[in-house]
C-alpha atoms as one frame of an Amber mdcrd trajectory, in Angstrom:
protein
  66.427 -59.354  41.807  64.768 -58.032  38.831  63.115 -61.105  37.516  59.288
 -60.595  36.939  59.494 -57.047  36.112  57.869 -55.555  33.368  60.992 -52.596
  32.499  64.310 -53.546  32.269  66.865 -53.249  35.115  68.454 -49.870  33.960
  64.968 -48.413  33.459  64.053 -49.202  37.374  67.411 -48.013  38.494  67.705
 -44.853  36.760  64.040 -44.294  38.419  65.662 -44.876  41.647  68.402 -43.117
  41.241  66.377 -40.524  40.020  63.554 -40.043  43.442  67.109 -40.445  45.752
  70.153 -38.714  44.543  67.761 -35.620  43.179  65.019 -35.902  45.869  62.791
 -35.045  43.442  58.857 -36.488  43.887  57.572 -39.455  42.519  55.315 -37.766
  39.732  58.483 -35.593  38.428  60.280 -39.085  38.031  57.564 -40.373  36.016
  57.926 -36.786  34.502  61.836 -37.289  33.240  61.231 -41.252  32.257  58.291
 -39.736  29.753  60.650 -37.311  28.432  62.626 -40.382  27.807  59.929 -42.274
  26.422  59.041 -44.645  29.317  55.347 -44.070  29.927  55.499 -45.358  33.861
  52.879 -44.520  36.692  53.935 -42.474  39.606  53.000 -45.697  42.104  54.697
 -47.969  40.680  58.157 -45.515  40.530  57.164 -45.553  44.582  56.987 -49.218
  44.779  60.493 -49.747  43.045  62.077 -46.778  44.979  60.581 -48.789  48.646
  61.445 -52.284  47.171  65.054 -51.908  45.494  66.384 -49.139  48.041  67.548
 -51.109  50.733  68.762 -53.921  48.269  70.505 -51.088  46.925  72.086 -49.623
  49.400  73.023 -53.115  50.865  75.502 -53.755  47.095  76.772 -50.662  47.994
  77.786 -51.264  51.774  79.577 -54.762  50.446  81.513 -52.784  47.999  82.511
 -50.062  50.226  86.523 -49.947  50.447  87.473 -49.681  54.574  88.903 -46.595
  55.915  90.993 -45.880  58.437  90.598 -43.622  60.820  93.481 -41.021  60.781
  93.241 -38.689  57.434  95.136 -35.563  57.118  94.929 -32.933  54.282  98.181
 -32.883  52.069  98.082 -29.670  50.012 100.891 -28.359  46.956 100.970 -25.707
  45.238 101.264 -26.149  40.949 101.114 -24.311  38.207  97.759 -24.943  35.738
  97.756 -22.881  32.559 100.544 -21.064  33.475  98.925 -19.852  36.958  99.635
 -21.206  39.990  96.781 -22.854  42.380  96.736 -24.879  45.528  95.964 -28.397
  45.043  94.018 -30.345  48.301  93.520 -33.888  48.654  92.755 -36.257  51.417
  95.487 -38.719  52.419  94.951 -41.680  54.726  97.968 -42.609  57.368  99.681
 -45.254  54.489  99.273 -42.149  51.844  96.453 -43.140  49.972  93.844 -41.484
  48.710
């Protein structure tokens, strides 16, 4: 998938990650990678973020666990440094997390 390419794989991902999870534009990417040390162009952070995004997100949909479709919220109440707080979590119908 990353054959050809001029930066290594991490380099191309963090850019990705960067422009998706922060929605930040394409020229502050290429902002944060030169604070880094990786002189890149704007463009070509585009051009990764339109080619490896649905490849992306396509790994990501394979390694998706299932869920079912009954959750409830189990709550307790415990003590953390000697005060006591309520504790939430989300538990499936066979009491999983």
């Amino acid at each position: 998938m990353f054959k050809g390419y001029f930066f290594p794989k991490e380099i191309i991902l963090q850019a990705v990650n960067f422009k998706l999870r922060f929605r930040l534009s394409y020229r502050d990417v290429e902002e944060l990678l030169s604070i880094r040390g990786v002189v890149v162009d704007h463009a070509t952070v585009q051009r990764w973020v339109f080619k490896f995004t649905p490849l992306i997100q396509g790994t990501f949909r394979q390694r998706k666990k299932a869920v079912g479709n009954s959750w409830r919220m189990d709550e307790t109440y415990i003590k953390v440094k000697g005060e006591w707080m309520y504790l939430y979590r989300a538990v499936d119908k066979e009491g999983k997390q």
